[in-house]
C-alpha positions in Angstrom: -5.1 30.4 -13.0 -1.4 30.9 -12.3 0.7 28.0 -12.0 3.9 29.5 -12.4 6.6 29.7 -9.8 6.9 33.6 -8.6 9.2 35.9 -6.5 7.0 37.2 -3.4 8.1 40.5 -2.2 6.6 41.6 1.2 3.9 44.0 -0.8 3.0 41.2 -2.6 -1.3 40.7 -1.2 -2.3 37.0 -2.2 -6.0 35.5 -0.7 -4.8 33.3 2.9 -5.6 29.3 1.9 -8.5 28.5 4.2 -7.5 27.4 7.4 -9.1 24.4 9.9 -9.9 26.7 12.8 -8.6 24.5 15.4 -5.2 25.5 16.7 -3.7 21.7 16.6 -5.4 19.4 14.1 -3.8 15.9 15.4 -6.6 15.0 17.9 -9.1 15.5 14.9 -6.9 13.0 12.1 -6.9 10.5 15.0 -10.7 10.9 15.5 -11.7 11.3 11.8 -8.7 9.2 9.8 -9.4 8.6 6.3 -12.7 11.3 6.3 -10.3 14.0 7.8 -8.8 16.3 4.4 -12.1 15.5 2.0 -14.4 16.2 5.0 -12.7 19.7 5.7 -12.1 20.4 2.2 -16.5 20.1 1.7 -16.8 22.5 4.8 -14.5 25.0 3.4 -15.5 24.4 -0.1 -11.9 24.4 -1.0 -9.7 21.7 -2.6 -6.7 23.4 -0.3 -6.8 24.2 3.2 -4.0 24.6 5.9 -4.2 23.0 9.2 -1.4 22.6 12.5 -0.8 18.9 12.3 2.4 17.5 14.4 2.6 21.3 15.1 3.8 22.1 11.7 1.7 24.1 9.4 0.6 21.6 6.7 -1.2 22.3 3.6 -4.3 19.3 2.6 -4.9 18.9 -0.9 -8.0 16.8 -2.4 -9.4 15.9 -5.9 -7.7 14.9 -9.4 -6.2 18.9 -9.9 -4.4 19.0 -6.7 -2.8 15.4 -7.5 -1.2 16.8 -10.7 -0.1 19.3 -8.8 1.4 17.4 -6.1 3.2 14.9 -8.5 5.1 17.6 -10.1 8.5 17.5 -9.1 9.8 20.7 -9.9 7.8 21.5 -7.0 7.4 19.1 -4.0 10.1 16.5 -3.1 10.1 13.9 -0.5 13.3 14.2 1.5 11.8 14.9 5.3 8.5 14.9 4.1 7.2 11.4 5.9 6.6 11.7 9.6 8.9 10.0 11.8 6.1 7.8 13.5 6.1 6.5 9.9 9.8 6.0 9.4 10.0 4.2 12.6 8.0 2.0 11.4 6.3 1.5 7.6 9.2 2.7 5.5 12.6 2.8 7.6 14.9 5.6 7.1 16.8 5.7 3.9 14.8 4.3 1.9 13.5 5.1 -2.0 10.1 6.8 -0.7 12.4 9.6 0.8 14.4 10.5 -2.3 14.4 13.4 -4.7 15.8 13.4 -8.1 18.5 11.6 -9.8 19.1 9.6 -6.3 15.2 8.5 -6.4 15.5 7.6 -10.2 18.8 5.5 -9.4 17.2 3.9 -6.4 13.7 3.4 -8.7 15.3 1.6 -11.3 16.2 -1.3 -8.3 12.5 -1.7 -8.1 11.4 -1.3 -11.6 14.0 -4.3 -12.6 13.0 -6.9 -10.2 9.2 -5.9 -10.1 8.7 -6.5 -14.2 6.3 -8.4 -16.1 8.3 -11.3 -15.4 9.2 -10.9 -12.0 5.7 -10.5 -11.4 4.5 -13.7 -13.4 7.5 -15.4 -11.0 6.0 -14.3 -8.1 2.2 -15.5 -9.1 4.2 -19.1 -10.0 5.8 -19.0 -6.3 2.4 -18.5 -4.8 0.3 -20.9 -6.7 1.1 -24.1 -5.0 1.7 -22.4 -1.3 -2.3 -21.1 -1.6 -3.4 -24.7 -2.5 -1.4 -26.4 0.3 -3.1 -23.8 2.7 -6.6 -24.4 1.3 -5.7 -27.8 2.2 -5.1 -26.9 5.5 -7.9 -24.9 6.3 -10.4 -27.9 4.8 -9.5 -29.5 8.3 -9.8 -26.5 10.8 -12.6 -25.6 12.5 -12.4 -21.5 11.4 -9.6 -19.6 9.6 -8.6 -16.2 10.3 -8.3 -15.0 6.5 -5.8 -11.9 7.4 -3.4 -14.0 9.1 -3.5 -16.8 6.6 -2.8 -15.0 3.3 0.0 -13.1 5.1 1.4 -16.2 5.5 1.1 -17.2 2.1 2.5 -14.0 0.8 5.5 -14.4 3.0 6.1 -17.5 2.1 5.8 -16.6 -1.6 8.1 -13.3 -1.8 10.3 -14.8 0.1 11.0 -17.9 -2.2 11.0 -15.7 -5.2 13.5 -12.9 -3.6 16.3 -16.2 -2.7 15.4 -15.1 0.8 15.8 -18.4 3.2 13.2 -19.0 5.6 13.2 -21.8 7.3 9.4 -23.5 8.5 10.1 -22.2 12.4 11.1 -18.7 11.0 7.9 -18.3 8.8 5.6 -16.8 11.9 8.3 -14.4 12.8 8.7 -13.1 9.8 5.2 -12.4 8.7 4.5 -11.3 12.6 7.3 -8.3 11.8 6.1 -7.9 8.5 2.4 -7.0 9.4 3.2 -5.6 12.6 5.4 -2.6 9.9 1.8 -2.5 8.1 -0.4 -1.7 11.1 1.7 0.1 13.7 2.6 2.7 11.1 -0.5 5.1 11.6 -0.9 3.6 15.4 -0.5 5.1 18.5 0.1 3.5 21.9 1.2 -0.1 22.1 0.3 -0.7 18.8 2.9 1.8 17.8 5.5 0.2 20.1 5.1 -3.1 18.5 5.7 -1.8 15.3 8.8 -0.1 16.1 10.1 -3.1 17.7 9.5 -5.2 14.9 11.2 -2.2 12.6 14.2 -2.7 14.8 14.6 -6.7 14.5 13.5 -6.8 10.8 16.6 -4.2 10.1 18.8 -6.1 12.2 17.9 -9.3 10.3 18.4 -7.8 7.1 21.5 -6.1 7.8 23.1 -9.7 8.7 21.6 -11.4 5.8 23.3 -8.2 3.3 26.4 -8.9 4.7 26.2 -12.8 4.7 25.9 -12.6 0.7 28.3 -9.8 0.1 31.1 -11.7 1.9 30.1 -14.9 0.4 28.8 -16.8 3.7 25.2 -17.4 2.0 25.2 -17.8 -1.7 22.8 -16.9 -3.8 21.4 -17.1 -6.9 22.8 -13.9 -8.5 19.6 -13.1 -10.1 17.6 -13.1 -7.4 16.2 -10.0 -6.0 18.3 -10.5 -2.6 21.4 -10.3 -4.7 20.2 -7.6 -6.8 19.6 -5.2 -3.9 23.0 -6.4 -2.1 25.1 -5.6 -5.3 23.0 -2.3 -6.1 25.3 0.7 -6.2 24.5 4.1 -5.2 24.8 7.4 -7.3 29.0 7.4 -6.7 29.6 3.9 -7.4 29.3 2.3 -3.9 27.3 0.0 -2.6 24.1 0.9 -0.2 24.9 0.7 3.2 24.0 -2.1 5.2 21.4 -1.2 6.3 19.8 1.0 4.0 20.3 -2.3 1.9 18.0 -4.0 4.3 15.4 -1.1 3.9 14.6 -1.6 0.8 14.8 -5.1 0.7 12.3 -5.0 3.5 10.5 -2.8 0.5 10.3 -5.0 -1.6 8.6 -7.9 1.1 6.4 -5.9 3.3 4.5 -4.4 0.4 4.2 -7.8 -1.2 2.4 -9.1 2.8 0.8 -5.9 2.6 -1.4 -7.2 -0.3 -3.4 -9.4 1.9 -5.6 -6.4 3.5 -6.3 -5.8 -0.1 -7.1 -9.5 -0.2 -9.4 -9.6 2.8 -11.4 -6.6 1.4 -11.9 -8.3 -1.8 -13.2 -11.8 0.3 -15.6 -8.9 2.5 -16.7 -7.1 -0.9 -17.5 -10.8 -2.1 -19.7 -11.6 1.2 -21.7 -8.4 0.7 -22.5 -9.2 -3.1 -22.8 -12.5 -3.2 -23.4 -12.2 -7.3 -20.2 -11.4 -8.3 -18.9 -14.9 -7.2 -20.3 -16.9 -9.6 -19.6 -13.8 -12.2 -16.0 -14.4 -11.3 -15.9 -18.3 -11.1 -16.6 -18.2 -14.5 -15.0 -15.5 -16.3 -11.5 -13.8 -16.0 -12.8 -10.6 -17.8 -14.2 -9.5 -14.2 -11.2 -10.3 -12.6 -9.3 -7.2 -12.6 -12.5 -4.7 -12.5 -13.4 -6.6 -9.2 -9.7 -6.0 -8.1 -9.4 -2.0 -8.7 -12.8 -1.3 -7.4 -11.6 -2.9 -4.1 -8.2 -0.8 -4.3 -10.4 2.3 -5.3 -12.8 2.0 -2.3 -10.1 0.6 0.3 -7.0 2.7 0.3 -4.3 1.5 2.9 -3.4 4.9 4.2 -5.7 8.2 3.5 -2.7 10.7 2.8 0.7 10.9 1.0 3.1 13.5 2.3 5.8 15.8 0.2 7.6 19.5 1.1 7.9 22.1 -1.3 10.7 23.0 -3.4 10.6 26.6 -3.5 7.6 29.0 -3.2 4.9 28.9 -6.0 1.5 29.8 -6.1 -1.4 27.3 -7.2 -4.9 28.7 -7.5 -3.9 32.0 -6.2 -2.5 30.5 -3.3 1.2 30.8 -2.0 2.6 27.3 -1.1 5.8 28.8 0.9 9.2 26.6 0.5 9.8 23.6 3.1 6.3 23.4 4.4 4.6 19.8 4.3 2.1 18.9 2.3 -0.3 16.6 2.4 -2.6 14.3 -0.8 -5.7 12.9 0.0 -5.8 9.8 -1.3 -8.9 8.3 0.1 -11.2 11.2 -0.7 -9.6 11.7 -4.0 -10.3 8.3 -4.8 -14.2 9.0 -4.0 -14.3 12.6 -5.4 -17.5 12.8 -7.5 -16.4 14.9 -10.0 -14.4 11.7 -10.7 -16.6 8.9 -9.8 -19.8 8.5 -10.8 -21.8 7.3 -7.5 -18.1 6.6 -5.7 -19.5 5.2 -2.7 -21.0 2.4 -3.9 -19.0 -1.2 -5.3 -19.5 -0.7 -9.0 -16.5 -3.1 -10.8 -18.7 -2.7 -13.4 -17.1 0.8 -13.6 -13.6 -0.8 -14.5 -14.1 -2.7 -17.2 -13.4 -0.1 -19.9 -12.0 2.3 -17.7 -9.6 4.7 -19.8 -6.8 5.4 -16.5 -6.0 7.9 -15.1 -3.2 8.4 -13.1 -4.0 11.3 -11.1 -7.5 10.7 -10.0 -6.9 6.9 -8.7 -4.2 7.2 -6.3 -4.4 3.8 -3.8 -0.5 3.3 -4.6 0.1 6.5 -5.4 -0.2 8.9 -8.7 1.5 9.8 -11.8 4.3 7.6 -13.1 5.7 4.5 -11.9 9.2 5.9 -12.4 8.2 8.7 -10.7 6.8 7.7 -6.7 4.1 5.3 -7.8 4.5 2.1 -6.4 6.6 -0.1 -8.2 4.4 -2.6 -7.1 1.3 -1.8 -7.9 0.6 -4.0 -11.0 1.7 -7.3 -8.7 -0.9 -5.9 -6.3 -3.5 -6.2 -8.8 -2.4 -9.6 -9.9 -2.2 -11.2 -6.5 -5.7 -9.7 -5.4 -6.8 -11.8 -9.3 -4.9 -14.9 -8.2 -6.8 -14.7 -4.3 -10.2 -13.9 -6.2 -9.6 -16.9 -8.6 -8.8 -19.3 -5.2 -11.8 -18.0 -2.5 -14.2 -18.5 -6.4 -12.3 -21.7 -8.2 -10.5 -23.5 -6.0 -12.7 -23.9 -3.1 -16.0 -23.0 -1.1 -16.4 -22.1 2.8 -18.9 -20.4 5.1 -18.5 -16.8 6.6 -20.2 -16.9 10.0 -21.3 -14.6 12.4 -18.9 -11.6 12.7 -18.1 -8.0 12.9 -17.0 -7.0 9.6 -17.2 -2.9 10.2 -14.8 -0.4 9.1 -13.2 2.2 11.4 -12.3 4.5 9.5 -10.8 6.5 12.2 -8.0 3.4 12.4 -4.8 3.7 10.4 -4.8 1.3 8.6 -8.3 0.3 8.2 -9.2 -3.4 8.7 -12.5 -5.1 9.1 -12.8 -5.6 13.0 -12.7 -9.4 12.3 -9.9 -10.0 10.2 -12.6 -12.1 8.1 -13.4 -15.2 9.2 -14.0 -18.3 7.5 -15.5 -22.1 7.9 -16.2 -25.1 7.1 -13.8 -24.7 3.8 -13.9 -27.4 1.3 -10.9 -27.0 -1.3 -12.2 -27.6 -4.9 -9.9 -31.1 -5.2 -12.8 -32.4 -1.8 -15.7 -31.2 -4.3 -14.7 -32.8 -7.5 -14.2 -36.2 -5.7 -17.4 -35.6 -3.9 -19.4 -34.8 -7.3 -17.6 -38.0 -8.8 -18.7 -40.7 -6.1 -21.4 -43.0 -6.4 -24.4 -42.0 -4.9 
């Protein structure tokens, strides 16, 4: 198999990649969502095929192969590779995800520095005490919507830790623009709009706040994320603009809110198999198996886009310069020749689980310097900290509700949002064990 980059002349013959017969895919993504690239790839028994998506010609890749191959730099890059409807929206323009090269490894290295082991840990601290005064709160309503609540918890939380100030009447409109970033991004319609809007106001708001501590009106612990990303200079020397400034620092929030889908996954996964709760009430071993198997089988988004460098063939395919490619991340995640059994909830499968950074791909592949999420190992520890609250530190009902997947919705949520009763925060059950009968 050639991998090497070659110089096509026009009598150079190579095989056609497979193509989706339609002449505009679009309708089909919307329809199919997450299913679309690994459904086509089984039809055409192909781990490549092209297809007319946005009216570009875009080339689908699937499986662990075609992720090496798309994390190689020397050949795909970034810059105009994400949609608009998504930079309108989930990632803003200007920001790290649409870097190449020494620009993306100076703009990484922000990330990398405040998302360590110990910014993490400060995080978890942060969060701690705001999940126990909302487990407080829920004890006295009559049903909690768990998406909405744990966004609010996480925006409370990465908002203390970055020295952002948020005030008790600013809480709602921040998590509101937060999650509206999440799920307008692969919406269409009003859902769309919304998210847009919220894109608008959250820059806006940023932008202010950037200017307020580079002037001196707000002061700020130096330290603190906010400050870091205010004072972090660009390739030349200068400071980011404005408002690319308040890009990223909205990068470094709405992923952390973001966490909570992966949260109300876990609390569905723990509904369907009751057993693991007691399994991880009593021992952190099967904390973070229970974790990655809930990333593995609930990506947020099914695809990861990139262009490519310069023409190179793959498989004895030609991947002509500038055209957009697209990973599947959702099917890759569930490829067989992978996973053993991949559609079924197996943490099990995690607990001596070797890596592999090309064949797990929820937050992206290959390296974190590289355009893995920065964040992924605070994912993985905020999903532990929920498991060890909705196990440990409290006990509630799940009643009647419509907890289906569309998969044909970007991003996927259970149609309920998980709802919750009659919740009893562990504090209620120790004093009840402890009085006299």
């Amino acid at each position: 198999m050639s991998t090497g980059n070659r110089d096509y002349g026009e009598d150079k013959q190579m095989p056609e990649i497979p193509t989706d017969p339609r002449i505009e895919s679009s309708v089909a993504v919307l329809r199919e969502g997450y299913t679309f690239i690994a459904g086509r790839c089984a039809a055409l028994h192909s781990d490549v095929f092209q297809a007319r998506l946005l009216m570009q010609n875009t080339i689908c890749l699937h499986g662990e192969e075609a992720a090496r191959l798309f994390y190689d730099e020397s050949r795909f890059k970034r810059e105009k590779a994400a949609p608009n409807l998504m930079l309108k929206t989930l990632l803003g323009k200007g920001g790290v995800q649409g870097l190449d090269d020494a620009a993306h490894r100076q703009r990484k290295r922000l990330f990398l520095s405040m998302l360590d082991e110990a910014g993490n840990e400060a995080v978890l601290r942060t969060a701690e005490p705001i999940w126990r005064a909302a487990i407080g709160l829920w004890g006295e309503a009559d049903q909690v919507v768990l998406l909405k609540e744990v966004q609010g918890i996480l925006t409370r939380a990465v908002f203390q830790w970055a020295g952002v100030p948020l005030a008790e009447d600013e809480v709602e409109t921040r998590r509101s623009q937060l999650a509206a970033l999440i799920d307008g991004a692969g919406g269409i319609g009003p859902r769309h709009l919304h998210a847009r809007k919220a894109r608008k106001q959250a820059e806006a708001w940023g932008s202010e706040l950037i200017r307020q501590v580079r002037d001196g009106r707000l002061v700020v612990d130096s330290g603190s994320p906010l400050a870091v990303i205010a004072q972090h200079p660009e390739l030349d020397g200068s400071l980011l603009d404005d408002r690319v400034a308040a890009v990223e620092l909205l990068n470094l929030l709405r992923p952390t809110v973001a966490v909570s889908r992966f949260i109300v996954f876990a609390a569905v996964e723990l509904h369907r198999h009751p057993q693991w709760r007691e399994r991880l009430a009593a021992d952190d071993v099967w904390l973070e198996p229970f974790a990655q198997e809930v990333r593995r089988i609930h990506a947020f988004f099914p695809f990861m886009a990139a262009r490519v460098r310069k023409d190179f063939e793959w498989r004895g395919y030609r991947f002509p310069e500038g055209t957009r490619v697209l990973l599947d991340l959702y099917g890759t995640n569930r490829d067989p020749r992978s996973w053993n059994e991949p559609e079924t909830f197996q943490p099990e499968r995690f607990l001596e689980w070797p890596g592999n950074a090309f064949s797990f791909l929820t937050q992206g592949g290959g390296e974190p310097t590289g355009h893995r999420c920065p964040g992924e190992r605070l994912s993985i520890e905020l999903i532990k900290q929920a498991l060890r609250m909705l196990t440990r530190e409290m006990s509630y009902e799940v009643p009647e509700q419509d907890l289906d997947i569309d998969l044909s919705r970007l991003p996927a949520l259970p149609e309920s949002r998980m709802l919750i009763r009659a919740v009893r925060p562990h504090s209620a059950l120790v004093e009840a064990r402890a009085s006299p009968q």
